[in-house]
C-alpha positions, 0 to 999 in steps of 0.5 A: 671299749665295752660299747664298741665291743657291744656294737660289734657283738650287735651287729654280728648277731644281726649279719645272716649265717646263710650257711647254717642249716644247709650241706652241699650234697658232695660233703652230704654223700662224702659223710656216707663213708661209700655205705648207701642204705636203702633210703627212708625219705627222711635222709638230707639228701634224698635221689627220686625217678620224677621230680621232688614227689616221684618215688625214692632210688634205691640202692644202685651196685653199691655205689649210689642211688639209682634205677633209671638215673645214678647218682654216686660220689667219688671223693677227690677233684682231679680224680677217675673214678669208676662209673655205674655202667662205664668209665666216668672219666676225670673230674676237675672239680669235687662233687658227685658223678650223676647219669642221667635217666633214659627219660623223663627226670631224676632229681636230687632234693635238699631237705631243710631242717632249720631256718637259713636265708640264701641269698644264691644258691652256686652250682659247680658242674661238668661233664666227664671225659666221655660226655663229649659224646652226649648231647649235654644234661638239662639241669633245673632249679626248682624251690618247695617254700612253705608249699610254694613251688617255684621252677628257677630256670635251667643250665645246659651241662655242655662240656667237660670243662668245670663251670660255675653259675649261681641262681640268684633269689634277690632282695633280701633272700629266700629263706627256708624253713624246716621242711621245705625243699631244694630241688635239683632236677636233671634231663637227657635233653632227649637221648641220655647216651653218654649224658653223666658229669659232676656237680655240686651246690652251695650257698653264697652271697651273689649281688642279684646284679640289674637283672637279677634272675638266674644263671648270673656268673659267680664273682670271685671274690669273698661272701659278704658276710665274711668281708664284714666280719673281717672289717669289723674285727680289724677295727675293734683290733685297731681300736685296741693298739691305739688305746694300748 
């Protein structure tokens, strides 16, 4: 039994945590308690006008960060919630209300602290009731790894119904290191009236599948990680009742 426990133990330590060292920006902004200090830069979670080097939001109305783009949280899915500047409608799914800037982009940028591997990186989205007005948000992924910067490809925002897609790495995964960034990047599509929804990311286990790439569907079913784990507990269980 000591050998079977041992085993299992092993190959537990050897299953990778992909969730260890990262926060979805809905639970980063829902730990603010609605308090949205001025950032520092050194924040998890940082708001820029431009890409991952283009200067810190400041504090919007109270409600988020912005200047040319908002980004603000409201708490519930299902939930209607007052925007900067408008009615932000309802939202089906949880995460965070985000308008787009009148030009150029605004980006959202994750910053590592500690070592994870991702396997995928799971995007839910929407636009609000009103966005039906717009033209759809642009909504890109680009990665910062050991000072590599790689554009991930980009999703049209088109509808108020909530969505999902996943940017699938392949292989064995991309791992991040303390330092390197995660980088979501949001444009108007060339007018930004109307142009606001919700979202948020997560890391997942999605199977890269022939083509592998990005904007693969999201299978429902449960990590891997989670199913080995599952099975392997199971069976020490079972091991368990027979020699009992």
């Amino acid at each position: 039994m000591k050998l079977k426990l041992a085993l299992l133990g092993s190959i537990l330590a050897l299953t990778p945590s992909l969730r260890a060292g990262f926060v979805g920006i809905y639970d980063y902004m829902s730990s603010l308690g609605g308090i949205y200090a001025p950032q520092t830069g050194n924040e998890r979670w940082t708001f820029h006008n431009g890409d991952q080097n283009g200067g810190l939001m400041g504090v919007y109305a109270g409600v988020g960060y912005g200047n040319l783009g908002a980004y603000a949280q409201f708490s519930l899915p299902a939930a209607a919630g007052l925007s900067p500047g408008g009615t932000a409608g309802t939202n089906e799914a949880a995460g965070i209300f985000t308008h787009t800037a009148s030009s150029g982009l605004t980006s959202a940028v994750f910053h590592a602290g500690s070592t994870f591997t991702a396997s995928a990186l799971r995007f839910t989205y929407e636009l609000v009731g009103n966005g039906n007005l717009g033209n759809g948000i642009d909504f890109s992924l680009r990665t910062v790894v050991g000072g590599n910067t790689v554009d991930h490809g980009s999703i049209t925002i088109g509808s108020i119904a909530s969505a999902q897609s996943a940017f699938v790495f392949g292989g064995p995964g991309l791992t991040f290191n303390a330092g390197d960034e995660i980088v979501v990047l949001f444009s108007a599509r060339g007018s930004f009236l109307y142009d606001h929804g919700w979202w948020d990311v997560a890391l997942t286990e999605v199977p890269a599948g022939p083509g592998g790439g990005s904007g693969n569907p999201v299978p429902e079913t449960a990590g891997t990680v989670g199913l080995l784990a599952f099975g392997l507990v199971g069976l020490a269980a079972a091991t368990n009742r027979r020699r009992r």
